[in-house]
C-alpha positions in Angstrom: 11.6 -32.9 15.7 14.0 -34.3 18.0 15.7 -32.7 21.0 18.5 -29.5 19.9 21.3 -30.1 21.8 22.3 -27.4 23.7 26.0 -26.2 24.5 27.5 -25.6 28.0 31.4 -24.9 27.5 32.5 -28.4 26.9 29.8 -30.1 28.2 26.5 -30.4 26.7 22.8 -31.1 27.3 19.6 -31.9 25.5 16.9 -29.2 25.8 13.4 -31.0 27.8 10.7 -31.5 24.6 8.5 -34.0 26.5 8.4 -31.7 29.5 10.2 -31.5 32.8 7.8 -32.5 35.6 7.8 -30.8 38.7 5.5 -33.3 41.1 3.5 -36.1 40.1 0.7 -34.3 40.4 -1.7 -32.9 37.6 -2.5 -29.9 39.7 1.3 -29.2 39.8 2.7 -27.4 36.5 4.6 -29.4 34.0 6.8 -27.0 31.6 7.7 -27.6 28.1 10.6 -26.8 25.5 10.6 -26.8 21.9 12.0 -25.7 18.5 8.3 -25.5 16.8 5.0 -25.7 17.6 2.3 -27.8 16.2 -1.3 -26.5 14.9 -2.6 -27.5 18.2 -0.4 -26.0 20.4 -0.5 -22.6 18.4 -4.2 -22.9 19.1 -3.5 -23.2 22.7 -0.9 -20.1 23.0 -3.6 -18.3 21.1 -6.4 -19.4 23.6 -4.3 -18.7 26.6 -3.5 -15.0 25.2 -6.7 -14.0 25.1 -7.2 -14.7 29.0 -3.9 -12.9 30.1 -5.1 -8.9 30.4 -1.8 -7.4 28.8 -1.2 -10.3 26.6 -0.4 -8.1 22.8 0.9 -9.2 19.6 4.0 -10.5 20.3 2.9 -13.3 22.1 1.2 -14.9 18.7 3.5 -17.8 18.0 3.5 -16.9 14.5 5.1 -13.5 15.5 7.8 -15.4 17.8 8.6 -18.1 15.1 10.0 -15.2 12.9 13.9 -15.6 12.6 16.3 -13.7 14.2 19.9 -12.5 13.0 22.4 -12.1 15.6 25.3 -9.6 15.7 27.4 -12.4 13.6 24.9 -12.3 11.0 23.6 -16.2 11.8 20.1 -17.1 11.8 19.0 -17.7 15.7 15.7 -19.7 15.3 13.5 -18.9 18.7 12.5 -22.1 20.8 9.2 -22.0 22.3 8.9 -23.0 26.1 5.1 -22.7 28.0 4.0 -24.5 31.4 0.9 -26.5 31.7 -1.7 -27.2 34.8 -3.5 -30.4 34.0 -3.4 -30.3 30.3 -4.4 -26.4 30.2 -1.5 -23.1 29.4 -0.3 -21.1 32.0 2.8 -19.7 30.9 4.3 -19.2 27.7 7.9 -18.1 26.9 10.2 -17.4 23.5 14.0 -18.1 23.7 17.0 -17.1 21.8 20.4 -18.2 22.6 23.2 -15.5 21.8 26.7 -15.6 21.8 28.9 -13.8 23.3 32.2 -13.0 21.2 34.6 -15.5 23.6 34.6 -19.4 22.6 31.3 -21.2 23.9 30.2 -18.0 25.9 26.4 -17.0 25.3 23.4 -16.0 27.3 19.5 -16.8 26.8 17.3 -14.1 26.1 13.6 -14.2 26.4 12.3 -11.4 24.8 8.9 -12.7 24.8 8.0 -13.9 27.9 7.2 -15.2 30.2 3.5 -14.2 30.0 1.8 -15.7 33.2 -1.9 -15.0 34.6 -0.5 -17.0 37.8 2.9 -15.6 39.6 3.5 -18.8 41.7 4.2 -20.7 38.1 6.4 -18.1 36.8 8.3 -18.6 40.1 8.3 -22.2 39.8 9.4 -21.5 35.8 12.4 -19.9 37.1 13.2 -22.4 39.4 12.9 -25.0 36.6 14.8 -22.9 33.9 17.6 -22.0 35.9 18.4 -25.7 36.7 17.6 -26.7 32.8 20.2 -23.8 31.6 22.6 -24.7 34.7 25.6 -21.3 34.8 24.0 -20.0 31.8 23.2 -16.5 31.6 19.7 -15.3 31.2 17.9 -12.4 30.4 14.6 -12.1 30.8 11.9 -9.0 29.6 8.3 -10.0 30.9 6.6 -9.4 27.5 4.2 -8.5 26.6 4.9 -5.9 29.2 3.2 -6.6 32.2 2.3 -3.3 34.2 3.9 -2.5 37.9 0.3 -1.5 38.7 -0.8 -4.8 37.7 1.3 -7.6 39.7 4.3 -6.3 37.4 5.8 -5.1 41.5 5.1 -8.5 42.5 7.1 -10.2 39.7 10.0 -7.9 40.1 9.7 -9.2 43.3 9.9 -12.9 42.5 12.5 -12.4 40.0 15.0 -10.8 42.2 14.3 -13.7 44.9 15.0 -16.2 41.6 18.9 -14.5 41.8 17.9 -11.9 38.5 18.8 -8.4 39.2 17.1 -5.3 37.2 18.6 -3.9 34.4 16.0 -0.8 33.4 18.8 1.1 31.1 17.9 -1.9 29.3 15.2 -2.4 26.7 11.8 -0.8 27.0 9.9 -0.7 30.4 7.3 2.1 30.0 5.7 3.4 27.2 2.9 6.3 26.4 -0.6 5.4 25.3 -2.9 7.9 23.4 -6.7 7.5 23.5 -7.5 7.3 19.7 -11.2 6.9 20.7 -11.8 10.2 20.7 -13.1 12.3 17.6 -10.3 13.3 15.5 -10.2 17.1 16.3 -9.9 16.6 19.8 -7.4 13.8 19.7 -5.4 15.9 17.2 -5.9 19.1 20.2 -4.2 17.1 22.5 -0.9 17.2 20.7 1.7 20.0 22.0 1.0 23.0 19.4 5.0 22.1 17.8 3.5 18.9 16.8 -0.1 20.3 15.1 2.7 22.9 13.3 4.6 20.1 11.7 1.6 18.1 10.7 0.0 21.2 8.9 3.4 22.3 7.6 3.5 18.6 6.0 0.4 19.4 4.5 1.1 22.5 3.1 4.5 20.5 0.9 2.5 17.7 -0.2 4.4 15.1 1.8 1.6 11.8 1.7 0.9 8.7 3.4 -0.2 5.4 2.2 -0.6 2.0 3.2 1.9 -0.2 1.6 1.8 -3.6 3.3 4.2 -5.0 -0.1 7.2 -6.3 -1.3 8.1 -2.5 -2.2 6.6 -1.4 1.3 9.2 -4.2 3.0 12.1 -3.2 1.5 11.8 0.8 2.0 10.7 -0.6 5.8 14.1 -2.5 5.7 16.0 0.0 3.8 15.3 2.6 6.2 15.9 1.1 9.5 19.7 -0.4 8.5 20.2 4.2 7.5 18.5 4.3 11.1 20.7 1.9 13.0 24.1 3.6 11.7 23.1 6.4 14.1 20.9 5.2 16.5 20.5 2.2 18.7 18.0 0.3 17.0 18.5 -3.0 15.4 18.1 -3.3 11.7 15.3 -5.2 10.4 15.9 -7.6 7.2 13.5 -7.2 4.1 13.2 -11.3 5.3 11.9 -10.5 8.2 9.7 -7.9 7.2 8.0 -9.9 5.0 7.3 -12.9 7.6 6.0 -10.4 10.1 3.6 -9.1 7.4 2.3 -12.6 6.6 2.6 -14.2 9.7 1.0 -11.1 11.4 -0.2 -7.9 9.6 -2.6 -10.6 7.6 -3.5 -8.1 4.7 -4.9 -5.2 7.4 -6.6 -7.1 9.7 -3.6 -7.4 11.8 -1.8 -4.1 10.8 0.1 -2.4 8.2 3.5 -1.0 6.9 2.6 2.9 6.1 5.4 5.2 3.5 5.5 8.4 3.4 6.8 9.9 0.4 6.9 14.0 -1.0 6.4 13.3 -5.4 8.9 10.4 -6.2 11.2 10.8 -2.6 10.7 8.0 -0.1 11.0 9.7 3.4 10.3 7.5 6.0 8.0 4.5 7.3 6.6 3.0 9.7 5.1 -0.9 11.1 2.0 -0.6 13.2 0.5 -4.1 14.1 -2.6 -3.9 15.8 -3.8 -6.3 18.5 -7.1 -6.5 21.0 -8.1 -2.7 20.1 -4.7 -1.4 20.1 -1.9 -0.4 17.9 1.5 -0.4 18.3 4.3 1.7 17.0 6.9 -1.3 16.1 9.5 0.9 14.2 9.3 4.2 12.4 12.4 5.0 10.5 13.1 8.3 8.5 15.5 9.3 6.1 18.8 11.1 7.1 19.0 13.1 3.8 15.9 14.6 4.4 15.7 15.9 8.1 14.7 19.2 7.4 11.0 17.7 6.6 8.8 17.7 9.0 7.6 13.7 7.7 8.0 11.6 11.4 4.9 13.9 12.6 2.5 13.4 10.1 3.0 9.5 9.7 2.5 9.0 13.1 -0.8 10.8 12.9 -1.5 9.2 9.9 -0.5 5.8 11.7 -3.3 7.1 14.5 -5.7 7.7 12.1 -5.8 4.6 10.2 -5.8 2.3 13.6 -8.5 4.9 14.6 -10.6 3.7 11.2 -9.4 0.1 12.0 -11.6 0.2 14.8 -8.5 0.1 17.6 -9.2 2.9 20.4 -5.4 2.9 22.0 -2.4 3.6 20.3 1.0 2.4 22.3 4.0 4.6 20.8 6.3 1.9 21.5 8.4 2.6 24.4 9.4 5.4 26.4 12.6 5.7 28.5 12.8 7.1 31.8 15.9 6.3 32.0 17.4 8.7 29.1 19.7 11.9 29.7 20.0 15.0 27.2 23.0 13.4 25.9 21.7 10.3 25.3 20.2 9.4 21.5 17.0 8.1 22.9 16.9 11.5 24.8 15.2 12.8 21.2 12.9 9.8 20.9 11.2 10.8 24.4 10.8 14.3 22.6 9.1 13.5 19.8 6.6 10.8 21.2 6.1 13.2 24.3 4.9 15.7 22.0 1.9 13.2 20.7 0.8 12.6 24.6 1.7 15.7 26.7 0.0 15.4 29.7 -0.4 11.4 30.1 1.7 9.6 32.8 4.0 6.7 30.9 2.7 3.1 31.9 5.7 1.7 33.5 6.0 -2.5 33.5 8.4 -4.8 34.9 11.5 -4.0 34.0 14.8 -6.3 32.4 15.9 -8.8 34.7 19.8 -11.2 34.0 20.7 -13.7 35.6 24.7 -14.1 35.4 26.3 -16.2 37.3 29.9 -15.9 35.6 31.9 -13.1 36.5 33.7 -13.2 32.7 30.3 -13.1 31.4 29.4 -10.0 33.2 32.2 -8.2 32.7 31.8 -8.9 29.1 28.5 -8.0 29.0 29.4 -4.6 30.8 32.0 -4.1 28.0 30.0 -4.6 25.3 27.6 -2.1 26.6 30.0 0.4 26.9 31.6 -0.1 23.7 28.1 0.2 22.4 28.0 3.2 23.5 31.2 4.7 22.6 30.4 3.6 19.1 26.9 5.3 18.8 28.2 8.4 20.2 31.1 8.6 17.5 28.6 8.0 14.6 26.4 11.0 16.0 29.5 12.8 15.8 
């Protein structure tokens, strides 16, 4: 494919695919930016995951090719950018560009990366994708999440030196992990007693829970996250895009599954878990608003436990938990109900979001938009 041209304002710029060299020598990293990947460079993302300790499913380049809808409804197709050392990965990075809503005004955001087993590239990344992007904003989430107990402190460190400042009310930068290699009566002890209630009281109605990675199982995935995003802040996921996860990723079960629970012929809620290196992940678990009374979010999440549990995995990551949240906040309840699953366990905190703005307009916009947001969620609860 030849170079996407990339827009600056009026000026523009043609994105680096044959790599931007930093020194002429082979020792010195050599970084990379494309629209696709070939077989073998998917083989190399995949080799160079496997060595990176918190490397997790999202850095599978067939998870990161999935299309992305912005807020204007267009398809944003992710560009791929890595660094090499003398032919061999050490840092890989996905990229979307979105616009902001003033006349040739956007940001990058790397949702997926960089993942880096070295911190001296990731600096040198920085360096080299600040100069590529020029006054472009950038927002970047070290993803997979790399721990503060595990060099995530020193690439806060590096990032704030790069000019990026942290944003932690943004995005997700700790979560909860529950041992799931325990037998099931003990793991199923260690939930709050509230929780063991619901899950019996499910029981006891007849609400079940089955594996439906399917057309059908996509579109009551879908269906029920856009009901979700009306009143919550979580992004709607097309029936598109659940169906290229499930192929790209999920892989039939091997790679995870989309779970619905239902009570006789009502569909109640569901859930995505994709599993990775022993451990499962809660992507999205979206309930129906007609039927809160139910007690259904409990018992599909144990379910969701259980069947990783059978899949072999050992830790189950419920997806993000914010220590940033207030009482009055709507992911104030989220923290409630996965707290309840894991008690007593500390949350794993990781590096936090990092922008880079250089634009005043552009931050000031981006503070706006926040807020308006906000305003707007807050309305709909009302």
């Amino acid at each position: 494919m030849g170079s996407p041209a990339i827009e600056s304002g009026n000026e523009q710029r043609s994105a680096v695919t044959t790599g931007a060299v930093a020194s002429q020598s082979s020792l010195e990293p050599r970084f990379f930016v494309k629209p696709s990947l070939d077989e073998g460079q998917v083989a190399q993302w995949r080799g160079f995951a496997n060595e990176v300790p918190w490397a997790d499913y999202h850095q599978d380049p067939a998870w990161g090719a999935i299309y992305e809808a912005d807020t204007s409804n267009k398809v944003r197709k992710p560009f791929f950018f890595w660094g090499e050392v003398d032919g061999r990965i050490c840092l890989t990075g996905v990229g979307v560009r979105r616009r902001l809503p003033v006349p040739n005004r956007f940001f990058w955001e790397f949702e997926r990366g960089p993942l880096v087993c070295d911190l001296t590239v990731m600096d040198r990344w920085l360096s080299w994708l600040s100069e590529w992007l020029g006054s472009r904003a950038i927002r970047v989430r070290v993803q997979p999440a790399m721990p503060l107990l595990e060099a995530g402190d020193d690439a806060e460190t590096i990032l704030e030196r790069q000019g990026f400042v942290r944003r932690r009310l943004l995005g997700i930068w700790s979560t909860l992990l529950v041992d799931i290699s325990l037998p099931e009566d003990q793991i199923f002890a260690a939930f709050s007693p509230y929780v063991r209630h619901r899950i019996r009281r499910s029981a006891r109605l007849g609400i079940e829970v089955h594996c439906d990675d399917s057309p059908t199982g996509w579109s009551v995935l879908s269906n029920l996250q856009a009901e979700l995003s009306k009143r919550a802040p979580v992004p709607p996921i097309s029936e598109a895009a659940a169906r290229a996860t499930s192929l790209c990723w999920l892989n039939g079960g091997s790679g995870g599954t989309v779970l619905v629970a239902s009570l006789g012929d009502k569909v109640l809620a569901a859930a995505m878990i994709p599993i990775y290196r022993g451990t499962a992940y809660l992507r999205v678990i979206p309930s129906s608003g007609k039927h809160r009374e139910l007690p259904t979010s409990f018992s599909l999440l144990w379910e969701a436990m259980r069947w990783a549990r059978a899949q072999g995995c050992d830790t189950f990551d419920l997806g993000g938990y914010s220590l940033a949240a207030r009482p009055e906040d709507p992911l104030w309840g989220v923290n409630e109900f996965k707290r309840r699953f894991a008690p007593y366990q500390i949350p794993c905190r990781s590096v936090a979001v990092h922008e880079r703005v250089s634009s005043t307009l552009v931050a000031e916009i981006g503070t706006a938009l926040r807020h308006t947001q906000d305003r707007g969620r807050r309305l709909l609860r009302r």
